[in-house]
C-alpha positions in Angstrom: 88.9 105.1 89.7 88.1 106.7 93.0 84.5 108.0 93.5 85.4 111.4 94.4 87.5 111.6 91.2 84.1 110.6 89.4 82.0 113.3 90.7 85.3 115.9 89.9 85.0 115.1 86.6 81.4 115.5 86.2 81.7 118.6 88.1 84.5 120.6 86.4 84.8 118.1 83.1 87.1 120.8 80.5 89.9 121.5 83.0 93.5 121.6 80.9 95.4 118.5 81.0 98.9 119.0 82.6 102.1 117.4 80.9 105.6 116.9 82.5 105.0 116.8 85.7 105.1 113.3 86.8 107.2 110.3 85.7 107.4 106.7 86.5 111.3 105.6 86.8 112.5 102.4 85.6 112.5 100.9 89.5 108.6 101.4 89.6 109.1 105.0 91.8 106.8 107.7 90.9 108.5 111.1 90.6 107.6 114.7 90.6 109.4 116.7 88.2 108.7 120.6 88.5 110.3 123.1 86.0 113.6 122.9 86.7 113.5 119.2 86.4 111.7 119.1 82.9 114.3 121.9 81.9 116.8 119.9 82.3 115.7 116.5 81.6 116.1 115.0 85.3 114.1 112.3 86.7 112.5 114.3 89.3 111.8 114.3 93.2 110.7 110.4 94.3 107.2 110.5 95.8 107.2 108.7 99.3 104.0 110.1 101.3 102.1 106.6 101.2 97.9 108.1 100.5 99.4 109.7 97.7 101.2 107.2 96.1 97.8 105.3 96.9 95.7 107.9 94.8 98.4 108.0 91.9 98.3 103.9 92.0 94.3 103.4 92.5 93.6 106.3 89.2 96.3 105.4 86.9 94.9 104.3 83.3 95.8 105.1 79.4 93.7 107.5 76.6 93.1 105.7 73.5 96.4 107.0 71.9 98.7 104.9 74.6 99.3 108.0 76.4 99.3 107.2 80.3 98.2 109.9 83.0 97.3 110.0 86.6 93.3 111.4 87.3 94.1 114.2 89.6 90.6 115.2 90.3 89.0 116.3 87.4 93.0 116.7 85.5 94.9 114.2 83.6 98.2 114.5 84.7 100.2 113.0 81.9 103.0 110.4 82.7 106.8 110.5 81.3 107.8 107.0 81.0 111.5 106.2 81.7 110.7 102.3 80.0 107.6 100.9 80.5 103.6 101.7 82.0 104.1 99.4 84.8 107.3 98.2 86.4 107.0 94.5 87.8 108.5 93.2 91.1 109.3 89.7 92.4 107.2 88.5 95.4 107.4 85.3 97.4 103.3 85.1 97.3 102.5 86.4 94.2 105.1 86.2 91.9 105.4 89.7 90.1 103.7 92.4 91.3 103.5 95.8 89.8 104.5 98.9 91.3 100.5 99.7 91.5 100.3 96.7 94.1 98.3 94.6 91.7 99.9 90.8 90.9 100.3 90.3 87.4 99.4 86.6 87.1 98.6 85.8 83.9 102.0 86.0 81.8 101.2 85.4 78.6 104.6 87.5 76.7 107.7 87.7 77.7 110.9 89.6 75.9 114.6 90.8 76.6 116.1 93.5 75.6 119.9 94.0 74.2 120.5 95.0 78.1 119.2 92.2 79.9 116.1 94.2 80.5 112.9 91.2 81.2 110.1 92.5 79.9 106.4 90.6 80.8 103.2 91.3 79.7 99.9 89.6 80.9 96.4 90.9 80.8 97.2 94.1 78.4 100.0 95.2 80.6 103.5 96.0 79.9 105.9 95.7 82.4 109.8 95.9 82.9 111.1 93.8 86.0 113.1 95.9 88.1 116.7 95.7 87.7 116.8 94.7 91.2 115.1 91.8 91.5 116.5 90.0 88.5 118.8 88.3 90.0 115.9 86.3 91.3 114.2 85.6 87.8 117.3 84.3 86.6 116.3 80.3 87.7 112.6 81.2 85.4 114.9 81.6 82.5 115.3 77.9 81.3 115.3 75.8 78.0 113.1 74.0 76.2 113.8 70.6 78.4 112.8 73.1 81.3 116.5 73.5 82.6 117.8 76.6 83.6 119.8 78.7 81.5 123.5 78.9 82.2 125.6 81.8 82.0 127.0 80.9 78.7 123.5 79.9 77.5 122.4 83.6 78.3 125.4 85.5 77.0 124.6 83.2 73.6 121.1 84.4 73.4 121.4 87.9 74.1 124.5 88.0 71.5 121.8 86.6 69.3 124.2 83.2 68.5 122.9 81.3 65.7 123.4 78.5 67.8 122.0 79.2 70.5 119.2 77.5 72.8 115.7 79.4 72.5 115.5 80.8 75.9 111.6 80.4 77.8 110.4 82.0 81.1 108.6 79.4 83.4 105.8 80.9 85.5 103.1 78.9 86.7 103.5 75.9 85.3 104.0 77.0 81.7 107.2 77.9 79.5 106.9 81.0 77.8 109.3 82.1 75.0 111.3 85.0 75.5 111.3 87.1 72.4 114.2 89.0 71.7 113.4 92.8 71.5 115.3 96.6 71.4 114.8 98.8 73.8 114.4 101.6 71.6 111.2 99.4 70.2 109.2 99.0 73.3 107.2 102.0 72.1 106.1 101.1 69.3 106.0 97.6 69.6 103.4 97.7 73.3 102.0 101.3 71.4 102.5 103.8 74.5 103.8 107.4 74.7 106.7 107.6 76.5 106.4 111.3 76.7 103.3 112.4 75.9 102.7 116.3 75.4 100.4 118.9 74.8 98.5 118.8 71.5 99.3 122.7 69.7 96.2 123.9 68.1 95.1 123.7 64.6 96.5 127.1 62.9 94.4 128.7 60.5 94.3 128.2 57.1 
């Protein structure tokens, strides 16, 4: 968290939280949506201007219900998930890096969803791999004699084939299992909010 964002929130510590306003997309792009977006359930306008996208990346963390947000100052500005908290990318150097420029190194879980969809998690992060850069993950997919998948091997899997091979993910000199795993379950199974909103008041008994 940035130092100035520190002294904001020692300074003004009870301003509202905002909700709605910001989402991540499924390609790692953060997005404003203002109210015509949240009306009617768009993605919103993708943020380019680099210091902000810096500030957004540098004070993005989770409250202690999975609820993600962005310290604006002294506000949380809640964060509408299209999939996941992070969204990972391929990189020559580093492997997979996460659309907050930090490497995500230590893969320790790895999943695929009915769609294909590679999810990773390593160090308490969640993270889809952008659609994109796939393609380039495919050769990681291999068996348990380390050889890489075929196509028919992966159409087997994801149709969930009795027969079929167990499918691992090398990275860095390790096989990791890939777990199969719905979409609709992410959720609940990496416990975030996807779409967290404002909590109504207690009504009076």
């Amino acid at each position: 968290m940035d130092d100035i964002v520190r002294q904001a929130l020692a300074k003004w510590p009870n301003v509202p939280h905002c909700y709605g306003w910001l989402g991540l997309d499924a390609r790692g792009a953060w997005r404003m949506r203002d109210e015509q977006a949240q009306a009617q359930g768009l993605p919103g306008e993708r943020i380019v201007h680099p210091a902000l996208l810096g500030f957004i990346n540098r004070n993005y963390m989770a409250d202690d219900l999975g609820r993600w947000y962005f310290q604006n100052g002294p506000q949380r500005v809640y964060i509408n998930l299209e999939i996941t908290p992070y969204i990972a990318h391929t990189d020559p150097q580093q492997g997979f890096v996460l659309q907050t420029g930090e490497a995500l190194t230590a893969i320790d879980g790895a999943w695929m969803t009915e769609n294909g969809e590679l999810i990773l998690q390593g160090a308490g992060k969640t993270a889809l791999v952008d659609d994109r850069d796939i393609a380039q993950c495919l050769p990681l997919l291999v068996d348990a004699d380390n050889h890489p998948a075929d196509d028919a091997q992966l159409l087997a899997w994801l149709s969930k084939d009795a027969a079929a091979s167990p499918l691992y993910l090398r990275h860095d000199g390790k096989l990791v299992p890939v777990q199969r795993i719905a979409r609709a379950e992410l959720a609940a199974r990496f416990a975030f909010d996807p779409a967290p909103q404002a909590e109504q008041p207690a009504k009076n008994s």
